[in-house]
C-alpha positions in Angstrom: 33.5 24.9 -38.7 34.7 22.8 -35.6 36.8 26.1 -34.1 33.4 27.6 -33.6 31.6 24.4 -32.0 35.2 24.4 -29.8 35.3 28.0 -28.4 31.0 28.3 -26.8 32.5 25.0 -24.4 34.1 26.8 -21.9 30.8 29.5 -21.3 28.4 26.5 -20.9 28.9 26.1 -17.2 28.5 29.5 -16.4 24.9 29.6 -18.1 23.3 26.0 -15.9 21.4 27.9 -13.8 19.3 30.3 -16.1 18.5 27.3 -18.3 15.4 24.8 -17.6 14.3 21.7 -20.1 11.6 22.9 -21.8 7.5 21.2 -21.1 7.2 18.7 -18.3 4.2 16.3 -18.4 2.7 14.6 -14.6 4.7 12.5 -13.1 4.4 9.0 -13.3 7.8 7.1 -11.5 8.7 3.7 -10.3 10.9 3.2 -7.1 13.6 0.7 -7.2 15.4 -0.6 -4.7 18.4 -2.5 -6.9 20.7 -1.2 -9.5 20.1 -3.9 -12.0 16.6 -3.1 -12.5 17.0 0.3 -12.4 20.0 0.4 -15.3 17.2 -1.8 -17.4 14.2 1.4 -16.6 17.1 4.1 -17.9 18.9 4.7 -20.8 22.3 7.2 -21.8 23.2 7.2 -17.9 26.2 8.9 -16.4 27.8 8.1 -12.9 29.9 10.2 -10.4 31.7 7.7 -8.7 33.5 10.7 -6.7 36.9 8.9 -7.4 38.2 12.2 -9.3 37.5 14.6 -6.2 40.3 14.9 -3.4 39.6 14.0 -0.2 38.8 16.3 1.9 36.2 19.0 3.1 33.7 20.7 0.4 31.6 24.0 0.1 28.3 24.1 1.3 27.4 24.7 -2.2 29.4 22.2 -4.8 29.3 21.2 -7.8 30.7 18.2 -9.5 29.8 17.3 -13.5 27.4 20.5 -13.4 25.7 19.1 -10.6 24.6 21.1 -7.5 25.1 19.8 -3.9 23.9 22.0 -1.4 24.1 21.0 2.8 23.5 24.0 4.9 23.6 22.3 8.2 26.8 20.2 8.2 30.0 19.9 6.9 30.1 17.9 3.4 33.4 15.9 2.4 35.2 13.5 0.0 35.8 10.6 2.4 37.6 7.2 2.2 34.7 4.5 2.3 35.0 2.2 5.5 36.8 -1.1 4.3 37.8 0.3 0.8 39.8 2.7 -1.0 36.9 3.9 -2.7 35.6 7.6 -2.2 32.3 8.5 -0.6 30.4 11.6 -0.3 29.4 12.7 3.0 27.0 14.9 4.0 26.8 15.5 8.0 24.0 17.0 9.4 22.8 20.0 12.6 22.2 16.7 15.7 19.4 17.1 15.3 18.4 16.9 11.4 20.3 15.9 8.0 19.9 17.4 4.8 21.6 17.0 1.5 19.4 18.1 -1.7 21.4 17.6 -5.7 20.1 19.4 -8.4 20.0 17.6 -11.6 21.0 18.8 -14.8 17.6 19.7 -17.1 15.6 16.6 -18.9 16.7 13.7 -15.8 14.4 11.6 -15.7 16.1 8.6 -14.2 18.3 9.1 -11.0 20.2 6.4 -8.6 22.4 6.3 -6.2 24.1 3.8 -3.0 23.0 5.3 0.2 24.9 3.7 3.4 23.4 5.7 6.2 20.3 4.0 8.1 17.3 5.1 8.9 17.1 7.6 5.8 14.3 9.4 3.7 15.0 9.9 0.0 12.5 12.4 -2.0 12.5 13.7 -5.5 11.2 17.2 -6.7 8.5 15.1 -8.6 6.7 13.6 -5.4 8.3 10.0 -4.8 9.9 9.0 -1.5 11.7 6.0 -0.2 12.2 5.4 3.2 15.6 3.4 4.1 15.1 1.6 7.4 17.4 0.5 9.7 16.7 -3.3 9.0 17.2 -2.5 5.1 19.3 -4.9 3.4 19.6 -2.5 0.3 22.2 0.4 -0.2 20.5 1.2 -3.8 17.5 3.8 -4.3 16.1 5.0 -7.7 13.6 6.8 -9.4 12.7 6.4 -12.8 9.5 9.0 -13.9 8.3 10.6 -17.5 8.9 13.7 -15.7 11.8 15.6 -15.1 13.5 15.4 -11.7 14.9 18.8 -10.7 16.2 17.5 -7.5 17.1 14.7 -5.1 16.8 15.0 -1.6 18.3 12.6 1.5 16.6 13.9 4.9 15.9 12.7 8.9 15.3 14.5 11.8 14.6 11.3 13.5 15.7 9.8 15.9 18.5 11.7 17.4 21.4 12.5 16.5 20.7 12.1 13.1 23.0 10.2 10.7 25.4 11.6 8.3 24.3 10.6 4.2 27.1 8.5 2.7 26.7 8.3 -0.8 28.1 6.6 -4.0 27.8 6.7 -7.5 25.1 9.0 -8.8 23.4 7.7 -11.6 21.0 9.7 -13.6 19.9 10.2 -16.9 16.4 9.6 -19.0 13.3 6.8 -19.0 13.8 4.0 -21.5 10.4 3.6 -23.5 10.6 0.3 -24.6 12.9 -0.1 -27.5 12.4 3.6 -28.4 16.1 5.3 -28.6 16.4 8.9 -26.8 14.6 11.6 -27.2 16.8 14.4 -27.7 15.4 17.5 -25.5 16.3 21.3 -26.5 17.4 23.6 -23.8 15.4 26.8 -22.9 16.3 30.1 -21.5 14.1 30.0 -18.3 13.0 33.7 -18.0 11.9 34.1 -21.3 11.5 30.2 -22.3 12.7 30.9 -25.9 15.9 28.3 -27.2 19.2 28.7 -25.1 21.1 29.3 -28.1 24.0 31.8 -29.0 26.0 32.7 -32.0 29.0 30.1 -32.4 31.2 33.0 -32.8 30.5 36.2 -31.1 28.5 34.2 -28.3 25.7 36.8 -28.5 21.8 35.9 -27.9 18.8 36.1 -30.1 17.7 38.1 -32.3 20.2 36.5 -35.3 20.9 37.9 -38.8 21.2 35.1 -41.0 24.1 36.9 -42.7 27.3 38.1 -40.5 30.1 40.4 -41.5 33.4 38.7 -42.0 34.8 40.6 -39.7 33.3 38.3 -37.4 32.7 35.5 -39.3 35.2 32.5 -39.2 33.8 31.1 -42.5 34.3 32.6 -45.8 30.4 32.0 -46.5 29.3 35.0 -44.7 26.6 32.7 -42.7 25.1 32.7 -39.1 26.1 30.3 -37.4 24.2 29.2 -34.1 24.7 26.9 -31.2 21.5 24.8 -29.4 21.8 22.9 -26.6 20.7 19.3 -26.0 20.3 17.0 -23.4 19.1 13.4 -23.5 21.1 11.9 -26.2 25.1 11.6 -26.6 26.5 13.8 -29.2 30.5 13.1 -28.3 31.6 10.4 -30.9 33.6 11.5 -34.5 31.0 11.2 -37.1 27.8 11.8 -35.0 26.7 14.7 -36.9 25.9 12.7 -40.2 22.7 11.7 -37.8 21.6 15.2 -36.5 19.3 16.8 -38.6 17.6 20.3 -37.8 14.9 22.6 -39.1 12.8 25.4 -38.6 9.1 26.4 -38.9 8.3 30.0 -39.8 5.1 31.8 -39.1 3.7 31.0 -42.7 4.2 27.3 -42.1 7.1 27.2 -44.2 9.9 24.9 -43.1 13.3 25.3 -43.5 16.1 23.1 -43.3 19.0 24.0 -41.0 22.2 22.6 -42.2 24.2 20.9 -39.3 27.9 21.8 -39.6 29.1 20.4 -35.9 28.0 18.4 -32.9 29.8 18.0 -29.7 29.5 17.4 -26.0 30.5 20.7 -23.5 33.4 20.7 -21.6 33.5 19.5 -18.0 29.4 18.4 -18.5 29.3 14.9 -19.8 25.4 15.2 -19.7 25.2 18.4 -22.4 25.5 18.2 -25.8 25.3 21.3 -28.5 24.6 21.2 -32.2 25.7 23.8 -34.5 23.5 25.1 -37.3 24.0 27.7 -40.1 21.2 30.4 -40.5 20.2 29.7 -44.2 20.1 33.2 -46.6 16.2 32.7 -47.0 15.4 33.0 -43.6 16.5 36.5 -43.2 13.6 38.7 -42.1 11.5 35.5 -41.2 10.9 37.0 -37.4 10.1 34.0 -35.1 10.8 30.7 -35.7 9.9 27.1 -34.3 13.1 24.9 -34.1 13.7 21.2 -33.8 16.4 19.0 -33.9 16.0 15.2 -34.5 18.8 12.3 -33.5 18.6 9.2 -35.5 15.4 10.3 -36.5 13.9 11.0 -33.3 12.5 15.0 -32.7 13.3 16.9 -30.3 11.0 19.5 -28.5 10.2 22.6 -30.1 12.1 26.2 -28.9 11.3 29.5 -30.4 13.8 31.5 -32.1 14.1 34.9 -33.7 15.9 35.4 -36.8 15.5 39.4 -38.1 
């Protein structure tokens, strides 16, 4: 039912910001300090480049690719790069101190970027820093950790006036374990921390009936259908859904398999993925269930779900 998988894209960036990844182990990271060996510690990365945004001034509060940046003390802009036609973002600061935090999209566990500004201190919400000095040969600073990275933070209030942060292309994504492919990571709603998943059709939120009325049922089979959202893995090329599979565990221990019927990346969020699954007739009544998806035979996390 591809209409269905189609018509949840355009709500998806209205729901970033009440949705979290769902457990998060310690933190355990590597620095690096060149791209190379930092594309080598990361796997399914994406890159703004900031060669799609005008030039010219932004909000304090932006967002490009579903990522947040926020700069409270300074005016942020699209900017030509010195020597290049290339486009920069930069982040000016209050004199006396510059600040520029990004907020990552759920499950990074990999994020890079070209800094030009010197001296410059570069943090992570996980508890690694980097200090750029003055006599640094190196525009490149990354982090690579096997826990996720809410935010990235440039900073100095040191010395005087403090320098503006000039940045290029973003990298982030997830830790490659050795030869392990991606681990695909289910979305949770983060008040409740139950699956961020919605009916396909009528958009509505747990609880499901596995059966709908046609009335508002695009499919002549009279089943739920139900979007989940994944991060971690790329779900975007034709023919991708022959290796999702997806399946539920009910309170007896019973599980179920949930049929897979579409996969697909969101709209204007190259980093989100959804998968579409019909509600099969024998799980009506089950009450709460444990659901997983698995990618090329990888499982995801497991989200709880109510079917009534």
């Amino acid at each position: 039912m591809p209409l269905a998988a189609k018509r949840i894209l355009p709500f998806v960036s209205l729901l970033l910001f009440y949705l979290c990844a769902g457990s998060a182990a310690s933190a355990d990271a590597t620095a690096f300090r060149d791209r190379a060996s930092f594309e080598a510690a990361a796997q399914n990365v994406r890159t703004i480049d900031f060669e799609s945004q005008a030039r010219g001034d932004l909000p304090a509060v932006s967002e490009i690719d579903g990522v947040r940046f926020e700069n409270f003390l300074g005016p942020t802009s699209v900017v030509k790069a010195p020597g290049s036609s290339n486009n920069l973002l930069d982040a000016g600061g209050a004199g006396e101190i510059t600040t520029l935090t990004i907020y990552l999209p759920p499950g990074t566990t990999a994020v890079g970027c070209e800094q030009f500004s010197r001296p410059m201190n570069v943090s992570t919400s996980t508890g690694e820093s980097v200090t750029m000095a003055a006599s640094d040969g190196e525009h490149f600073v990354g982090f690579v950790t096997d826990a996720p990275v809410a935010w990235l933070r440039f900073a100095l209030d040191f010395p005087e006036p403090t320098p503006n942060v000039l940045l290029d292309n973003l990298s982030f994504g997830q830790r490659r374990a050795g030869n392990e492919p991606p681990a695909p990571l289910l979305l949770t709603d983060a008040l409740t921390g139950r699956a961020a998943a919605f009916d396909s059709v009528a958009l509505t939120v747990e609880p499901f009936e596995a059966s709908t009325p046609r009335t508002r049922n695009l499919a002549s089979d009279g089943r739920t259908r139900v979007t989940l959202f994944v991060v971690g893995v790329r779900l975007d090329a034709p023919g991708d859904a022959a290796f999702v599979t997806a399946r539920a565990v009910d309170a007896q221990l019973r599980v179920h398999d949930l049929p897979v019927e579409a996969v697909g990346g969101a709209k204007n969020l190259t980093w989100l993925s959804q998968v579409n699954v019909i509600l099969p007739a024998e799980l009506a009544g089950a009450g709460d269930l444990s659901v997983s998806v698995a990618v090329r035979g990888v499982e995801s996390n497991k989200v709880a779900l109510r079917v009534n």
